[in-house]
Steps between C-alpha positions, in 0.01 A plus 500: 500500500111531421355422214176651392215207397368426210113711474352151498601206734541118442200282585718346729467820729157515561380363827237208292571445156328596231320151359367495842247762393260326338230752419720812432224835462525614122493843571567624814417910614615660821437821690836567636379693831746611762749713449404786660449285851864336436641790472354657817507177718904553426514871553518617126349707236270336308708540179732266659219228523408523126884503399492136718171413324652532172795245575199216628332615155797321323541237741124429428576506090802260606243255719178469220734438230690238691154351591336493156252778554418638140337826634608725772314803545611754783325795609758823463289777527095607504334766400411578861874505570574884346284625860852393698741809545645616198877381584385191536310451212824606284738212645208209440477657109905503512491164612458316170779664341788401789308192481512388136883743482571223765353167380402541159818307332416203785103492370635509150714207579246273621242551256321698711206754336389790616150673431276756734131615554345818598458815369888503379467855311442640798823405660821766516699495211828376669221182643420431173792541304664220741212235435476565179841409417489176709179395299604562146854290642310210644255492220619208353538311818266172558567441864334634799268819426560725810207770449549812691179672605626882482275757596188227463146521758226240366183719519700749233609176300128399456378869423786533233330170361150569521582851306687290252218286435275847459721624269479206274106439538493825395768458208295197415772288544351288772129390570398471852357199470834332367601574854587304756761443809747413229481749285488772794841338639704592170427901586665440795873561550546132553400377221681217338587393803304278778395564800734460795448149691639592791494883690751527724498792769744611732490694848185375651219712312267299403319681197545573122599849503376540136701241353362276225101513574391302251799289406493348861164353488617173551871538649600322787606791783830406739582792751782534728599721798850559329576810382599525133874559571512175724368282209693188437476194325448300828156738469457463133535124502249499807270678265522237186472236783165627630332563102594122466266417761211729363152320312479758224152375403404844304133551633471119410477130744 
């Protein structure tokens, strides 16, 4: 008789234990690339890669909560990502929903909190509508933030806050010379929150694809061959390992 696991494992069954991680990333961001390739290395429609991708998206929740990671920011969908064909397109902005309909009572369990960025008005109602909920129920949580960027792209994140800032120059409600890199970072969509300390990508590419311009100014980048659906905590662990490694010396000696 099977019995179905717990959403997140023992310490015990991770291949090196946490207090062996002695420089856990506070925040940690990934571009979870892939899916499309998985799918087609093993014959399938590409919806079949993204269904797989969502089931390593809650293994990955599982991993940076069991590791101490306070942050965990996970690129869903971009801007650029309405030019794919139309079906397509639907089942990523229906993923959310079977996604939180699926895991939202485990999150909720373990303290877990769950917030987005992007331009979230945009999004279909039945997107929306899904996130929503799981937000206003994990409100209250104070464990791991896991921040879904939903229909986000950088440049358009930095133009929505450079019109912001016109708007209240203009409104007299800010002076430009009051700012300053700090100020400009609470316009942006991220803002409350710090910048990742670790970017994780998947699938080999080794660019930014619009992702978090001027958060990642000082990130440490790990990439990986792996495609996102092959992402396991033997991979994620060999991630941590490597940022423990890494001078972060901030422009500095």
């Amino acid at each position: 008789m099977s019995m179905k696991l717990p959403f997140f494992k023992t310490k015990q069954e991770s291949p090196i234990e946490t207090n062996e991680l002695t420089n856990v990333p506070e925040h940690v961001a990934i571009i979870m690339d892939g899916n499309g390739r998985w799918a087609k290395k093993k014959g399938l429609p590409r919806i079949a890669g993204h269904k797989e991708g969502m089931d390593v998206v809650k293994r990955t929740i599982e991993l940076a909560s069991k590791h101490n990671i306070k942050i965990l920011t996970l690129f869903a969908f971009s801007t650029e990502n309405w030019k794919r064909p139309k079906p397509e397109v639907e089942y990523l902005l229906r993923l959310p929903k079977e996604f939180l309909h699926t895991y939202l009572p485990d999150l909720i369990k373990n303290n877990v909190r769950i917030e987005t960025i992007g331009d979230f008005d945009s999004l279909p109602d039945f997107t929306k509508e899904a996130v929503q909920y799981a937000k206003e129920q994990t409100k209250n949580n104070d464990g791991l933030l896991v921040n879904f960027a939903l229909n986000y792209g950088s440049r358009s994140e930095i133009m929505r806050a450079i019109k912001l800032i016109m708007r209240d120059v203009d409104d007299e409600k800010l002076s430009l010379d009051k700012l300053d890199e700090d100020l400009l970072s609470t316009y942006l969509y991220t803002q409350g929150i710090s910048d990742p300390d670790l970017l994780i990508r998947t699938s080999g590419e080794r660019r930014l694809s619009n992702f978090l311009l001027w958060q990642l100014a000082y990130t440490e980048f790990w990439f990986t061959d792996v495609l996102w659906p092959d992402f396991s905590e033997e991979i994620f662990i060999e991630a941590l390992m490597d940022f423990q490694k890494r001078s972060r010396r901030y422009g500095g000696i």
